[in-house]
C-alpha positions in Angstrom: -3.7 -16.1 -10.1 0.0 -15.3 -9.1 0.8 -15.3 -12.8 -1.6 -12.5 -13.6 -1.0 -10.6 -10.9 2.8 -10.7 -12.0 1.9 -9.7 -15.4 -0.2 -6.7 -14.0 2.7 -5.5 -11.4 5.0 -5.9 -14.7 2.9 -4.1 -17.1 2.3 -1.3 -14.6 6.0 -0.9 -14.0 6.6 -0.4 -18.0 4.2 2.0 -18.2 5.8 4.2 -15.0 8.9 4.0 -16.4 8.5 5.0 -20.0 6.4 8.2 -18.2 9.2 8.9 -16.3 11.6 8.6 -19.8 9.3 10.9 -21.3 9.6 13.6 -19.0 13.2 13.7 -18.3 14.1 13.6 -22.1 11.4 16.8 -21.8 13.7 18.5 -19.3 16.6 18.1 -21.1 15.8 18.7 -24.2 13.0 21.6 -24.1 14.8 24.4 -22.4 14.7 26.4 -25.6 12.9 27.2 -28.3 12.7 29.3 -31.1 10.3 30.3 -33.4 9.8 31.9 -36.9 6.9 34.0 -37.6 5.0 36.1 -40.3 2.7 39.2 -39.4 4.7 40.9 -36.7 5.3 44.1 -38.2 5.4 47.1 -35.9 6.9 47.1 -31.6 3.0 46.8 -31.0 2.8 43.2 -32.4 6.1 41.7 -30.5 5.0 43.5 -27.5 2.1 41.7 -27.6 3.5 38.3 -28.1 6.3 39.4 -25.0 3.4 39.7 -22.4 1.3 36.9 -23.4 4.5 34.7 -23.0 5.5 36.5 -20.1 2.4 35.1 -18.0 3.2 31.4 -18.5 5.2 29.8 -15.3 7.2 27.9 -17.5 8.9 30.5 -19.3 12.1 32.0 -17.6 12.7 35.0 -20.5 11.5 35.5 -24.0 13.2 37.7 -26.9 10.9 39.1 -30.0 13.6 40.4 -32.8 10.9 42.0 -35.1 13.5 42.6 -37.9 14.0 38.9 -38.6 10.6 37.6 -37.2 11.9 35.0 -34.5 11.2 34.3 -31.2 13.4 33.5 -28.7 11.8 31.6 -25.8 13.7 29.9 -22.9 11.9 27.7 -20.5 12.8 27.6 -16.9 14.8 24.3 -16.0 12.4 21.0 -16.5 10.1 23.1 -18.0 8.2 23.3 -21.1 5.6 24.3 -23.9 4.6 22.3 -26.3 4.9 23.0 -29.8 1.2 22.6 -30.7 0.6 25.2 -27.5 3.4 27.7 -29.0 1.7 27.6 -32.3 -1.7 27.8 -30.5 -0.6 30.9 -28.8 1.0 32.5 -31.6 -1.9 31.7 -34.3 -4.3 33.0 -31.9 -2.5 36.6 -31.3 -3.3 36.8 -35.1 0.5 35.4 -36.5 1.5 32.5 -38.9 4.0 30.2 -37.4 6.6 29.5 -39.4 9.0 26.9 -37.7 9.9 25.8 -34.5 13.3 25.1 -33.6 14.8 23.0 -30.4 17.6 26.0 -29.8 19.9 23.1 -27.7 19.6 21.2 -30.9 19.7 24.0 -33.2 17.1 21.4 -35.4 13.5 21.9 -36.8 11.1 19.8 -35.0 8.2 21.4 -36.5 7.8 22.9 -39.9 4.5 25.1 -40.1 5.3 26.6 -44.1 3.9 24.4 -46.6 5.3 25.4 -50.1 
């Protein structure tokens, strides 16, 4: 009995502490993203985008440049969006997500463009 009970107590302990990994390589590493986009064309379209990321607590500023289609977003500290949520929200304000780059990184961890 005292053998399972130490496996139990061991295997819970893993599982705590690659949770807690997970989220502290989230809060260092997801401060900033940014994002590539097709279909913003006019102040309307970025504006859009600005006040629909603007309403999330996680984001501490966000910048549209509409002439090179890429969005700027930096997340407040240990904070985060995902990027299947970023894509979410940008597909469903009517854009095509491009890429996603970690800024801190300056590396693509998603691709969206499939040639």
């Amino acid at each position: 009995m005292k053998k399972i009970i130490a496996a139990f107590l061991m295997a819970s302990s893993i599982q705590v502490f690659a949770k807690a990994d997970k989220l502290i390589r989230h809060s260092k590493t997801k401060y900033s993203k940014v994002v590539k986009v097709h279909g913003m064309v006019c102040a309307f379209c970025s504006n859009s985008l600005e006040k629909k990321f603007k309403k999330k607590k996680a984001v501490k500023n966000i910048d549209v440049d509409l002439e090179s289609k890429i969005i700027n977003i930096k997340f407040k500290k240990g904070k985060y969006i995902s990027d299947k949520k970023l894509k979410e929200m940008i597909t469903s304000s009517g854009f095509k997500v491009v890429s996603i780059e970690d800024h801190k990184a300056s590396k693509v961890t998603k691709s969206f463009d499939k040639k």
